[in-house]
C-alpha positions in Angstrom: -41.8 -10.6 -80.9 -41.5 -7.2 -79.7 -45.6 -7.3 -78.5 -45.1 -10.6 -77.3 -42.3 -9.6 -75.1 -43.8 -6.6 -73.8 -47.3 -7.5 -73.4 -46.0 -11.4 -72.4 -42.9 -12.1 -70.6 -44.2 -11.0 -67.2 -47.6 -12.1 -65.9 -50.9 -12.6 -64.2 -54.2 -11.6 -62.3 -57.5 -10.0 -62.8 -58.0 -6.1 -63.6 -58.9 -4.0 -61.0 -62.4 -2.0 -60.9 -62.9 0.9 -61.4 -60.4 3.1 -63.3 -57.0 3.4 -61.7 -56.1 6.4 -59.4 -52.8 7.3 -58.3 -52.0 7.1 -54.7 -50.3 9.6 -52.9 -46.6 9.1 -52.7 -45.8 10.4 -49.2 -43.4 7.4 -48.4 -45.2 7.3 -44.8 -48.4 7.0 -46.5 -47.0 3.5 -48.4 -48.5 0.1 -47.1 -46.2 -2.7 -46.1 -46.8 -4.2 -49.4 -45.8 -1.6 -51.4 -42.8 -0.9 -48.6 -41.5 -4.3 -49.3 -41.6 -4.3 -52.9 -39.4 -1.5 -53.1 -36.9 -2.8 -50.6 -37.0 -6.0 -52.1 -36.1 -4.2 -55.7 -33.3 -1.5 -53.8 -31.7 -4.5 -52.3 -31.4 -6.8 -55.6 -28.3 -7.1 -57.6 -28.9 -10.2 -59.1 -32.2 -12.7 -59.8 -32.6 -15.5 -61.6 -34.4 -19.0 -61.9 -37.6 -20.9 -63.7 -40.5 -19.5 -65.0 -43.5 -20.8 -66.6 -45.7 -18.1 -68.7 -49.6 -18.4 -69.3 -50.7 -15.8 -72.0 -54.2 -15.0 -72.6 -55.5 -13.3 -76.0 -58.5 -11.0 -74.5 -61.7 -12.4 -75.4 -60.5 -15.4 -77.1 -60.4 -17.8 -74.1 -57.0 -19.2 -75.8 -54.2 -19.7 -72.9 -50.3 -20.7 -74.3 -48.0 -22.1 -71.9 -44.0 -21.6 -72.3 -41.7 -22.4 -69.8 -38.0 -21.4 -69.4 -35.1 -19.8 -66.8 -34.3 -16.1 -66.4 -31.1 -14.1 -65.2 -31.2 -10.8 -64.2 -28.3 -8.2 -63.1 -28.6 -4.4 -61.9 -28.3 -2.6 -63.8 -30.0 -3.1 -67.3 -29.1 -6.5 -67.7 -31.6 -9.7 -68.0 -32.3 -12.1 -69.8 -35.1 -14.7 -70.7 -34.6 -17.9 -72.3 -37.7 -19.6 -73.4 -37.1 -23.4 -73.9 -40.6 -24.4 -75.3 -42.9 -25.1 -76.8 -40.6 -22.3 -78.9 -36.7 -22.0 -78.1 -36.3 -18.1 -78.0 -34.0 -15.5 -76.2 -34.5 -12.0 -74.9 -31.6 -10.2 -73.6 -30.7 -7.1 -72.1 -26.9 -6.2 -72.1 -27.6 -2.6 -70.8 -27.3 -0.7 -73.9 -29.4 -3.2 -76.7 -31.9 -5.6 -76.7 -31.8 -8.4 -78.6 -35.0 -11.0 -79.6 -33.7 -13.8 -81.1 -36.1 -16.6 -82.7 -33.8 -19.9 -83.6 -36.2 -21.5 -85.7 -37.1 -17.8 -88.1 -33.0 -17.4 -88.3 -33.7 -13.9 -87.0 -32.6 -11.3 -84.3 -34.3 -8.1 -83.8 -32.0 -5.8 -81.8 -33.9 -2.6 -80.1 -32.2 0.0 -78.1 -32.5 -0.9 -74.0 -33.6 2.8 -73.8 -36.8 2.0 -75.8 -37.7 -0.7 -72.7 -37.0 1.7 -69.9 -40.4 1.8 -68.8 -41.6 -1.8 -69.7 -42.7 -4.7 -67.6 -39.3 -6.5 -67.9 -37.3 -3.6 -66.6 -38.2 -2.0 -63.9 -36.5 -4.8 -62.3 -33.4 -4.0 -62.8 -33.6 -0.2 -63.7 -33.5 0.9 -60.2 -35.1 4.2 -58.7 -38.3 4.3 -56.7 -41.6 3.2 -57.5 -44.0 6.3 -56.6 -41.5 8.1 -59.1 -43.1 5.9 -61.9 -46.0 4.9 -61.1 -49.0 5.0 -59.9 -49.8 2.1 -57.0 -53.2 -0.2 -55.4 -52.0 -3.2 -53.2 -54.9 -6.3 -53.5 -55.0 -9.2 -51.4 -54.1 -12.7 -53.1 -56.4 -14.9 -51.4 -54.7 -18.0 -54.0 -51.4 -16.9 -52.8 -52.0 -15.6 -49.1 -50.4 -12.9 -49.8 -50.5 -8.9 -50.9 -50.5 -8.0 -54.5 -49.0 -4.7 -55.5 -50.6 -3.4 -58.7 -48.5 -0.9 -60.7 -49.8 1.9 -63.2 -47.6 3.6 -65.4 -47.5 7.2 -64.9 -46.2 7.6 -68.3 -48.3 6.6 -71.5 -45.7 7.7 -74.1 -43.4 4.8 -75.7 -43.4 1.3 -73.9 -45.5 2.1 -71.1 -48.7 3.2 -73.2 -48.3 -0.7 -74.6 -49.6 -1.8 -71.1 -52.4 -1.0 -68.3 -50.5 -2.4 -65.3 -47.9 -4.5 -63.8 -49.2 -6.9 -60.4 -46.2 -8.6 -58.6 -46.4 -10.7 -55.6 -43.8 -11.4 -53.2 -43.6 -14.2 -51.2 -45.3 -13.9 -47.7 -42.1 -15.1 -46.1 -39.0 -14.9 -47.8 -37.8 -12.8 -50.2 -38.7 -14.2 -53.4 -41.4 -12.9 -56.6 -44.2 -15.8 -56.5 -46.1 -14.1 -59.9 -45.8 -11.3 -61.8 -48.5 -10.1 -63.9 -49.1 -8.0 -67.0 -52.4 -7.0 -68.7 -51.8 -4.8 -72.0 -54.4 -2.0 -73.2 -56.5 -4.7 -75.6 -56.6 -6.4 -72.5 -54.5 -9.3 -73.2 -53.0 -11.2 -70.1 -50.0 -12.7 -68.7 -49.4 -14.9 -65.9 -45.5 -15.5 -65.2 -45.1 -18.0 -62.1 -41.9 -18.6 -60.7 -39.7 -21.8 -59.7 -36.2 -22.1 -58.0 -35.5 -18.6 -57.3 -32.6 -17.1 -56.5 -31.6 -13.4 -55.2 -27.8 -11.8 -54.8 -26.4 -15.3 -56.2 -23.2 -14.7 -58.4 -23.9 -14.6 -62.0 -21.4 -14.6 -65.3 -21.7 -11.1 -66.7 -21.2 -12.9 -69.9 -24.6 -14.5 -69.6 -25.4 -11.1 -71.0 -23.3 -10.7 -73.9 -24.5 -11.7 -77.2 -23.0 -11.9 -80.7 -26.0 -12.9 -83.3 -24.6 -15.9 -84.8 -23.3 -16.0 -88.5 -26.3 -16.7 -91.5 -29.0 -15.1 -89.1 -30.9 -11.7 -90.3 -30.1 -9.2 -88.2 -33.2 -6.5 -88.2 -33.3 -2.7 -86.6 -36.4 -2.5 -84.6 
C-alpha cells in the first residue's frame, strides 16, 4: 500500500529526454509556469474534489483505473478516498499517516515525516519549490497548457522512491488539471481531476481518524 501510494496516487505524462538537470533557482530566472505553480501552492489553504487514477506497471502495458474524492488542508493534512474498483483511505492528520484497506481489515499507520518529500505532499507542506527541487516546464499540447516537471533534489527516504512529479494547472483558472508521477522502475501515474475546489471550508475532522475496533493495526 505504501508503494502504491507513493508511486500511484498522483499522476501522468511521458519522461523527459535526456537526464534531468537542475535549473537555476534565481526566482527572476523562473518561467511563468513555474511562477504560477508556486503561487498557486503559497496561496492554497484548502483543495479538494474528484479524481480518477490511471496506473501503468512499466513494460507491462497493464493500465488500472480507480476513481475517488480528495481533501486537502495546509498544513500536513489530506486525504484520499478511493471508492473503486477497491474502497481504500489515505490520510494525513499532520503527525501520522494512515492506509486503510476495508476489505484486508488492516491499517498501516506511518509517520507524516516519512512522506515529507513525496508526491502527495508537497501540496500541502508549504515552502518553495527551487528549495526542493529541481524544475523543466513542457508544453501540454492535449491540455493547451504548460507542464511543470519536478525532480527531487533529495534521493534519500521517500523521494529516491520516484523520478519526478509533472503537474499541470489550468490555462485559466486556478485549478490542477493532472498530476503526474513516474517512480524509478518506471512505473506511471496519471491522476486527472474533476469538480475542483480551492480555499473552500473544509471539517478539520475529515482528517481525524480512529482505526475502527477488530482491524490490525501495523507499524510501517
Amino acid at each position: 500500500m505504501w508503494k502504491r501510494f507513493v508511486t500511484l496516487a498522483v499522476a501522468c505524462g511521458a519522461l523527459l529526454v535526456g537526464a534531468p538537470t537542475f535549473a537555476a533557482e534565481s526566482e527572476q530566472a523562473m518561467p511563468q509556469a513555474v511562477t504560477r505553480l508556486q503561487t498557486f501552492l503559497d496561496g492554497m489553504i484548502t483543495l479538494q474534489g474528484r479524481f480518477t487514477q490511471r496506473s501503468e506497471v512499466a513494460g507491462s502495458g497493464d493500465l488500472q483505473e480507480s476513481r475517488g474524492q480528495f481533501a486537502a488542508f495546509k498544513p500536513g493534512k489530506f486525504r484520499w478516498d478511493y471508492e473503486s474498483p477497491t474502497p481504500q483511505m489515505i490520510l494525513s492528520d499532520g503527525a501520522t499517516l494512515w492506509f486503510y484497506e476495508q476489505e484486508l481489515e488492516q491499517v498501516t499507520r506511518v509517520p507524516a515525516e516519512r512522506m515529507d518529500q513525496s508526491p502527495a505532499t508537497f501540496l500541502v507542506n508549504g515552502g518553495r519549490i527551487v528549495d526542493q527541487f529541481g524544475w523543466r516546464v513542457r508544453h501540454s499540447d492535449a491540455w493547451n497548457a504548460d507542464t511543470v516537471v519536478l525532480m527531487p533534489k533529495s534521493q534519500e527516504g521517500a523521494a529516491a522512491q520516484y523520478q519526478e512529479i509533472a503537474i499541470t494547472l489550468a490555462p485559466n483558472k486556478d485549478a490542477i488539471l493532472n498530476l503526474e508521477v513516474t517512480d524509478n522502475l518506471g512505473n506511471r501515474s496519471y491522476i486527472f481531476f474533476q469538480d475542483m475546489q480551492r480555499n473552500e471550508p473544509i471539517d478539520k475532522q475529515k482528517f481525524q481518524f480512529t482505526p475502527p475496533k477488530g482491524v490490525d493495526v501495523i507499524d510501517g
